[in-house]
C-alpha positions in Angstrom: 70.5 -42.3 -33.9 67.1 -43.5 -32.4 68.8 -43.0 -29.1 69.7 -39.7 -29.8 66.3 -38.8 -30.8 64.5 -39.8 -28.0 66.9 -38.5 -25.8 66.5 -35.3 -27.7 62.2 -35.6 -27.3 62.7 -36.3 -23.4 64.7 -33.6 -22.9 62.3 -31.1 -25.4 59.3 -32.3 -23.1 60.9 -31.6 -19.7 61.4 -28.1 -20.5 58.3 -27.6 -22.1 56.8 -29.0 -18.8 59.2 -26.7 -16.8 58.6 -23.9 -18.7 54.8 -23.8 -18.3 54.2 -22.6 -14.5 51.0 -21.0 -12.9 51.7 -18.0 -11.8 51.2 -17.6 -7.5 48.5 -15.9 -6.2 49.5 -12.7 -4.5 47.1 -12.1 -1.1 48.2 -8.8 -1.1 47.6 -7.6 -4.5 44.5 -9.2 -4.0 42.9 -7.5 -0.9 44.5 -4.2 -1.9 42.2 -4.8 -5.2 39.2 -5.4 -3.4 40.0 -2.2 -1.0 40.4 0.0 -4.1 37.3 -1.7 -5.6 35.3 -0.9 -2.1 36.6 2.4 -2.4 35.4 3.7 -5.6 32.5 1.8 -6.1 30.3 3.4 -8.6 32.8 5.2 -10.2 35.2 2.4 -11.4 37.4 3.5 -14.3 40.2 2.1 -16.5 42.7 4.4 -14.4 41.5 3.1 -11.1 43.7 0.4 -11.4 47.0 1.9 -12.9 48.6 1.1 -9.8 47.6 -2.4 -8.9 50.3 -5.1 -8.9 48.1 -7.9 -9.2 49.0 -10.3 -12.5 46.4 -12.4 -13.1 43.2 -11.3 -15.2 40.3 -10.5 -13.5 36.8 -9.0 -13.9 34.6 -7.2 -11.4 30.8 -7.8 -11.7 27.6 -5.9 -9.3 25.0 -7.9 -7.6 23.1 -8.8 -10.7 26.2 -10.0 -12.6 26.7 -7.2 -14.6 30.7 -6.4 -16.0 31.6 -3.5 -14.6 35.3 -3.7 -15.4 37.7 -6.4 -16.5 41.1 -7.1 -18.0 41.4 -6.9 -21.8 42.8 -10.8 -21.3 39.2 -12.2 -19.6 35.9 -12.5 -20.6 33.4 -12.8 -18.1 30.0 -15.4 -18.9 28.9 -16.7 -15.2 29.5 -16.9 -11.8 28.8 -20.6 -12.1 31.5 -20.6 -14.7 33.7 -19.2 -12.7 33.5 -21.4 -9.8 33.4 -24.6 -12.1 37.2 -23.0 -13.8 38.3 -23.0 -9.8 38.4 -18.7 -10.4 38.9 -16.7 -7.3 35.9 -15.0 -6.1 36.0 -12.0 -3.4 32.7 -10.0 -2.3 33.1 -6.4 -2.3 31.1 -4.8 0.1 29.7 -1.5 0.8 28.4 0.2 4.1 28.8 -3.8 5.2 26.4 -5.2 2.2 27.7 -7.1 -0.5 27.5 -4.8 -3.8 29.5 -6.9 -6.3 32.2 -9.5 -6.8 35.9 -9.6 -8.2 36.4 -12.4 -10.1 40.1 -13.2 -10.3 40.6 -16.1 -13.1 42.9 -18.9 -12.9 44.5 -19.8 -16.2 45.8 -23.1 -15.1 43.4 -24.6 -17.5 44.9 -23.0 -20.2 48.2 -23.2 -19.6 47.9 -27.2 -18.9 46.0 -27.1 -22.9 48.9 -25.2 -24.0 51.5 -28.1 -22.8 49.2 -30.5 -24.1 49.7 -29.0 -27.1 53.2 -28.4 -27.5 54.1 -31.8 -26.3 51.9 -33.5 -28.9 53.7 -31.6 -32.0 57.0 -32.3 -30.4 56.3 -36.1 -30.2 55.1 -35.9 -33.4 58.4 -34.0 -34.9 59.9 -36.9 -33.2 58.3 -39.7 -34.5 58.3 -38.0 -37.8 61.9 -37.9 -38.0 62.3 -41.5 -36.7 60.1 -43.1 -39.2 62.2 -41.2 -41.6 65.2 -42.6 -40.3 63.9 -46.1 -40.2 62.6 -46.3 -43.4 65.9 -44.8 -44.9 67.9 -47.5 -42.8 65.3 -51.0 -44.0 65.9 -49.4 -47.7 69.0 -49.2 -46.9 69.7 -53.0 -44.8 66.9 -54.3 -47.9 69.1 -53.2 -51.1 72.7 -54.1 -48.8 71.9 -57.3 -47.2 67.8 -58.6 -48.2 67.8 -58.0 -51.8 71.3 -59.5 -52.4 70.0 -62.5 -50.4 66.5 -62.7 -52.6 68.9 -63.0 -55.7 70.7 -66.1 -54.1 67.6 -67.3 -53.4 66.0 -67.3 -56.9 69.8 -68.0 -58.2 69.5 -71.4 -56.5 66.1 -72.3 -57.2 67.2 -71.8 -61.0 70.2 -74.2 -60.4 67.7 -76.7 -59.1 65.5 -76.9 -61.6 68.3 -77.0 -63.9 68.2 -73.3 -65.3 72.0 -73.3 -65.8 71.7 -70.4 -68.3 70.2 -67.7 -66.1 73.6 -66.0 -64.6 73.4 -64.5 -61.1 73.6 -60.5 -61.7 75.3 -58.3 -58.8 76.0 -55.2 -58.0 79.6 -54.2 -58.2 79.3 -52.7 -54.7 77.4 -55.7 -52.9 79.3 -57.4 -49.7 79.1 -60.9 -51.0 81.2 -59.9 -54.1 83.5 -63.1 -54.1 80.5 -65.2 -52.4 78.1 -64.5 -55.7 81.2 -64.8 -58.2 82.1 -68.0 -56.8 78.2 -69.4 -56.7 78.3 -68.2 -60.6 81.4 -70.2 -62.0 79.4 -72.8 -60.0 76.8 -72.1 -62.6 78.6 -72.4 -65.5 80.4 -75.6 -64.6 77.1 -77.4 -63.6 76.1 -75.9 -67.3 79.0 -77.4 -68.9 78.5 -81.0 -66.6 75.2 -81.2 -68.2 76.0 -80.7 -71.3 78.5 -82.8 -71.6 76.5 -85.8 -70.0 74.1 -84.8 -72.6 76.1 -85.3 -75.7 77.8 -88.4 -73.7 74.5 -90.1 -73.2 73.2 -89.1 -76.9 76.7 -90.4 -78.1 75.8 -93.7 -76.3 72.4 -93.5 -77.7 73.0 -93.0 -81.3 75.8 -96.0 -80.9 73.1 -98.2 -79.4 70.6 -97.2 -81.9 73.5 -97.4 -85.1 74.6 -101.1 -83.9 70.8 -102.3 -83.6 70.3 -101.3 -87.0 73.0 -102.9 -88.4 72.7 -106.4 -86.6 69.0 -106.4 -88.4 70.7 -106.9 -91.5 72.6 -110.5 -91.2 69.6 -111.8 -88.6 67.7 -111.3 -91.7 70.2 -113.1 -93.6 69.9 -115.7 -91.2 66.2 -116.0 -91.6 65.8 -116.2 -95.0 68.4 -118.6 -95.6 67.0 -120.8 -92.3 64.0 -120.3 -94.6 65.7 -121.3 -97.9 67.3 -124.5 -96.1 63.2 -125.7 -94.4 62.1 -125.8 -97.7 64.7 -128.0 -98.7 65.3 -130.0 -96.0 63.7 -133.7 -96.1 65.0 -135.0 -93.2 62.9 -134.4 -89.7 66.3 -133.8 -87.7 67.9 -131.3 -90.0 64.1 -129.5 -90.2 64.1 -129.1 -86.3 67.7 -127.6 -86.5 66.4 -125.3 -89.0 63.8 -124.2 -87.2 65.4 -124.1 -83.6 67.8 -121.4 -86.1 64.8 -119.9 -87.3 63.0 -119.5 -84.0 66.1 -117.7 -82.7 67.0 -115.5 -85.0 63.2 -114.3 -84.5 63.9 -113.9 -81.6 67.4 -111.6 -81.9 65.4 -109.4 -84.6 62.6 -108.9 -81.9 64.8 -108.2 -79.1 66.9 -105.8 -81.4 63.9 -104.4 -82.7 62.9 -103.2 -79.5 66.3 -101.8 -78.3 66.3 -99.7 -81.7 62.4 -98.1 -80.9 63.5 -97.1 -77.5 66.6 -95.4 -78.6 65.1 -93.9 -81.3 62.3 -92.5 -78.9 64.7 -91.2 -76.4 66.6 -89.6 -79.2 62.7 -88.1 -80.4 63.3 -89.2 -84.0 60.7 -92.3 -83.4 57.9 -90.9 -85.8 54.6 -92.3 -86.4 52.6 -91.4 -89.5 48.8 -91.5 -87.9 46.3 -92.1 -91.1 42.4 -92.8 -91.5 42.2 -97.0 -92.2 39.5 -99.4 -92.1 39.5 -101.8 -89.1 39.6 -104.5 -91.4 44.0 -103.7 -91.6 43.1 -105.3 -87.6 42.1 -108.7 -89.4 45.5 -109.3 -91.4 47.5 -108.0 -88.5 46.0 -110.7 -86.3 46.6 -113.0 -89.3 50.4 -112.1 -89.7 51.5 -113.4 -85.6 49.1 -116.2 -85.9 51.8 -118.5 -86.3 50.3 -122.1 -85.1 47.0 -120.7 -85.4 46.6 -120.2 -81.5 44.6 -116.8 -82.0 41.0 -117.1 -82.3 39.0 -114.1 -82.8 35.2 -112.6 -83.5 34.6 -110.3 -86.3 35.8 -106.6 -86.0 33.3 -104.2 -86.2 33.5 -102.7 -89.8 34.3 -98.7 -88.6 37.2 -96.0 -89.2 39.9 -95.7 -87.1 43.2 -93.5 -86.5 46.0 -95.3 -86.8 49.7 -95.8 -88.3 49.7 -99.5 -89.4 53.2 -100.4 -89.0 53.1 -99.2 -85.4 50.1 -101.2 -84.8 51.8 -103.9 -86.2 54.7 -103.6 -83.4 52.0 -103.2 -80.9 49.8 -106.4 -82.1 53.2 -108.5 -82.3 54.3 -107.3 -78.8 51.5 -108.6 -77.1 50.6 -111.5 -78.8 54.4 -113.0 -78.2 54.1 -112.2 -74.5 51.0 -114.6 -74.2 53.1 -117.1 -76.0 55.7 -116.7 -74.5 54.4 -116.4 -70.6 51.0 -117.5 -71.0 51.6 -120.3 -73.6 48.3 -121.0 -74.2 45.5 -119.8 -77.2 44.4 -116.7 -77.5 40.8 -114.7 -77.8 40.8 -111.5 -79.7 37.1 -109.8 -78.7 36.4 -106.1 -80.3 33.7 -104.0 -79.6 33.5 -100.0 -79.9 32.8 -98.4 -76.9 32.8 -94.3 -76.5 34.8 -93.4 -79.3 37.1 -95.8 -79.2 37.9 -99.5 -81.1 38.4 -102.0 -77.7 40.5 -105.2 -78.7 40.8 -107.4 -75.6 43.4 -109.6 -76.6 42.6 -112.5 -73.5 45.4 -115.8 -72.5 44.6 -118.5 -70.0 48.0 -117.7 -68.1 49.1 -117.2 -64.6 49.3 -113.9 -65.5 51.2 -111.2 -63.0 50.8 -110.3 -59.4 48.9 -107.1 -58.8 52.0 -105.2 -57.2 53.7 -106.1 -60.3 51.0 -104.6 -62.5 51.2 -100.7 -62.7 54.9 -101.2 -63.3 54.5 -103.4 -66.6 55.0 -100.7 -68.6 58.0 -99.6 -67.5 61.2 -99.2 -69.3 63.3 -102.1 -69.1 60.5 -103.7 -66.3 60.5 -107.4 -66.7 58.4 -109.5 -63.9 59.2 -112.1 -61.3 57.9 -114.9 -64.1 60.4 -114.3 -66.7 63.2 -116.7 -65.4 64.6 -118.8 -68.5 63.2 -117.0 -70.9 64.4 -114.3 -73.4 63.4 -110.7 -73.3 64.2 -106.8 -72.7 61.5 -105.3 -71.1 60.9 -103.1 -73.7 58.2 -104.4 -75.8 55.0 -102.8 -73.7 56.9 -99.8 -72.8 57.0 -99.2 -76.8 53.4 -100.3 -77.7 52.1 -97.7 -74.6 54.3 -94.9 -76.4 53.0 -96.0 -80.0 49.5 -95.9 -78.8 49.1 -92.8 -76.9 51.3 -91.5 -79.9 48.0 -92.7 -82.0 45.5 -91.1 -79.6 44.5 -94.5 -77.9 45.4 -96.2 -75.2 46.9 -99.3 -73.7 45.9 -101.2 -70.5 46.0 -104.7 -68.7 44.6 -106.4 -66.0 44.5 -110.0 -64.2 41.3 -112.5 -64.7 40.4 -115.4 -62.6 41.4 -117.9 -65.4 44.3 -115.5 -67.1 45.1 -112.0 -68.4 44.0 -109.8 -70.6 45.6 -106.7 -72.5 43.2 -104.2 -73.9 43.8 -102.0 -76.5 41.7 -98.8 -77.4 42.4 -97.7 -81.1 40.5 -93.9 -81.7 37.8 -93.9 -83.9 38.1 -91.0 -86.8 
C-alpha cells in the first residue's frame, strides 16, 4: 500500500509539472501590437485591440509612465518592476521619437508559485494518508503480535517470582492460541508443584517438631531419676556413672530443644511474650547455667528492660554452653547501658573462630571447623538471633586477642 501511494504522488506531481507550461511568445502578435499602438497613439481605446491575437497580458504606458491601457489580468506599478519580473518591454515610437512603452508581462513567476503550491498540498494528501495507514497498521501489528508478546512477558515474570495464581488472559482470536494455553497449564502445574512441596515440607516439619516434643518427656525422666540415683549413691564409681547419664541426657534435651525452636519458627508458631522486667531477672539467669561456678560477673545496672524471660533464658543458656563447650574456660559477664540498650558482653579465653567463619555463625545448621568430637546442631545461635531481634535487641560476636566475646543488647523500656 505505501508503494502504491507514492507511486500514486509521483505520478500526481508529474502532471501537475506537465500541466503548468508558459505560454510562447508570439513575435508577430507582438510587432503587429506595437504597429497598431504606433498607429493610434493618442487615441487608444478598449476596441483598438479587438483584433489582436496576442495572449499574454500586457499594459501600455507614455513617456512619463502613465497607464494608458492594459489588460483586465495586469496591473502595472514600475518599469523597474517590470524589468526585475523579466516582462517584455517594446518602445513605441512616433514621427521616430519614443512616446511610450508596451509592457508585455511574463507570468512564469506565477505559474512556477502555482506548481509550488499544488505540489505541496498533494505531498501533503500523501503523507496524510500514509501516516494514516501506518498508524492503523502499528495498532494493528501492536494488538496482533506486541501486546500478545507484553502479556508473555509479564506472564513469565509472574511465574518467576512465584505468582502462580495470576492466569495468563488471551484473546480468543490471538495467533499464539495453543502457545499461551499451553504456557498456562504450565501455570497451574508449577501452582500445584508448590503446593504440594509446601504441605510435604510442613508435613515433615510438624513430624520433626511432634517427635522433639515427645523425646523431651523420657530425657526428663532420665534426668530426674539420674538425679534421684546422685543423691543416693555413696560410692565415687556409681556417682560418675550417674553423672556421665546426667551430663547426657542434658545434653539430648538441649539438642532436642533446639530442633523443636527451629521447627516451630519455620512453622511461625514460635511466639514470644515481650514484657517490662527488672534487669535483676539477668542475675538469676546467669545464676541458673552457672553450673561449676565458672561465670563471674559485675553488678547489672538496676534499669527496665523489654524482654520475654523464658526466651532470654534459651539465649543466656545457648551461649554460655558454647564457651564451655568450645572455649572451656571461665567466663566474664560485663553490663553496661549504652544508647538505649542493656550491653551484656559475655567474654571466654578460647581460641575462638576464624574471621571467614564469623558472619556465618549464625546461620541455620552452621557449625565451625572447631567442632570435631563434640555434640551439637548448629542451631543454638541461629535461635537466640531470632529470639532477640524478636525482643527488639540484638545479638553479635567478635574475636579478641586472648578469646571471644558474644554481646548481647537487651532494649531498654
Amino acid at each position: 500500500m505505501i508503494v502504491v501511494f507514492f507511486a500514486v504522488g509521483i505520478t500526481c506531481s508529474t502532471i501537475i509539472i506537465n500541466n503548468k507550461n508558459t505560454e510562447e511568445v508570439d513575435l508577430i502578435a507582438i510587432n503587429d501590437l506595437v504597429k497598431t499602438v504606433e498607429k493610434n497613439w493618442g487615441q487608444i481605446q478598449e476596441e483598438t485591440f479587438h483584433s489582436s491575437s496576442i495572449l499574454q497580458p500586457y499594459s501600455i504606458i507614455d513617456a512619463s509612465e502613465n497607464v494608458i491601457y492594459q489588460t483586465s489580468d495586469t496591473s502595472f506599478h514600475y518599469i523597474y518592476d517590470a524589468i526585475k519580473n523579466r516582462d517584455i518591454v517594446m518602445d513605441v515610437k512616433k514621427d521616430n521619437e519614443i512616446v511610450g512603452k508596451i509592457i508585455i508581462h511574463n507570468n512564469e513567476q506565477e505559474i512556477v508559485e502555482q506548481m509550488k503550491s499544488e505540489l505541496v498540498k498533494s505531498i501533503l494528501v500523501i503523507f496524510t494518508v500514509l501516516m494514516i495507514i501506518s498508524i492503523l497498521y502499528i495498532t494493528y501489528i501492536y494488538r496482533t503480535l506486541l501486546k500478545p508478546f507484553q502479556q508473555l512477558q509479564a506472564f513469565a515474570a509472574n511465574v518467576a517470582r512465584g505468582h502462580f495464581d495470576i492466569p495468563l488472559n488471551m484473546g480468543k482470536n490471538n495467533y499464539f492460541g495453543a502457545f499461551t494455553e499451553s504456557f498456562d497449564l504450565l501455570r497451574e502445574e508449577l501452582d500445584a508443584a508448590r503446593q504440594r512441596e509446601y504441605e510435604s515440607n510442613r508435613s515433615k516439619k510438624e513430624l520433626v517438631a511432634t517427635l522433639s516434643h515427645d523425646i523431651k518427656t523420657p530425657v526428663a525422666s532420665i534426668k530426674a531419676v539420674s538425679e534421684l540415683m546422685l543423691m543416693q549413691a555413696k560410692e565415687d564409681k556409681v556417682i560418675k556413672q550417674v553423672q556421665t547419664i546426667s551430663s547426657k541426657a542434658e545434653q539430648i534435651n538441649l539438642l532436642v530443644t533446639d530442633m523443636f525452636h527451629a521447627t516451630l519458627e519455620e512453622l511461625q508458631q514460635l511466639k514470644l511474650t515481650v514484657t517490662e522486667q527488672s534487669s535483676e531477672i539477668l542475675v538469676e539467669m546467669i545464676e541458673n547455667v552457672n553450673y561449676d561456678h565458672q561465670i563471674v560477673y559485675d553488678a547489672i545496672p538496676p534499669c527496665i528492660i523489654l524482654t520475654d524471660p523464658l526466651r532470654m533464658q534459651q539465649v543466656i543458656d545457648n551461649i554460655i554452653s558454647n564457651s564451655y563447650k568450645y572455649a572451656g574456660t571461665k567466663v566474664i559477664v560485663k553490663s553496661q547501658i549504652n544508647n538505649g540498650y542493656l550491653e551484656l558482653h559475655m567474654i571466654d579465653f578460647g581460641c575462638g573462630i576464624s574471621e571467614k567463619e564469623l558472619p556465618l555463625l549464625f546461620n541455620k545448621y552452621y557449625r565451625g571447623k572447631n567442632v570435631e568430637g563434640k555434640n551439637g546442631s548448629g542451631l543454638g545461635l541461629y535461635i537466640s538471633k531470632y529470639f532477640m531481634e524478636n525482643m527488639q535487641g540484638h545479638i553479635h560476636c567478635y574475636n579478641r586477642q586472648d578469646g571471644f566475646t558474644v554481646v548481647l543488647k537487651i532494649k531498654l523500656a
